[in-house]
C-alpha angles and dihedrals in degrees: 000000000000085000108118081225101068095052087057087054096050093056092049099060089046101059086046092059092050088053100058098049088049090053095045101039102090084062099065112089106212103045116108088012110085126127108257088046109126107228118169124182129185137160097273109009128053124208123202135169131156101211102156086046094051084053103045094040077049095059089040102053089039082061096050093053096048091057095044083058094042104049096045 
């Protein structure tokens, strides 16, 4: 895999799959809308902050990760 191609291949699907989840995000009904995230809402100023997303994409990233390592 020391092929400059393949390197090209591997961002691409990265940003496509970045992509896709932008895309589909909005449609899942929990995210963003977990209790612990910090939403404030006042007449003229809206807070917003996803802290227990951060924190689950975090652990599930953090997972992926792990078995990718583990199982190469």
């Amino acid at each position: 895999m020391r092929h400059p191609g393949w390197i090209l291949v591997i961002i691409g699907l990265l940003v496509t799959g970045i992509g896709v989840v932008w895309l589909t995000a909005p449609s899942i009904p929990l995210f963003g809308k977990l209790p612990g995230d910090i939403r404030i809402e006042r007449e003229n100023f809206n807070f917003y902050f996803p802290l227990t997303t951060c924190i689950l994409l975090s652990l599930l990233l953090t997972g992926i990760m792990w078995l990718v390592r583990y199982f190469s």
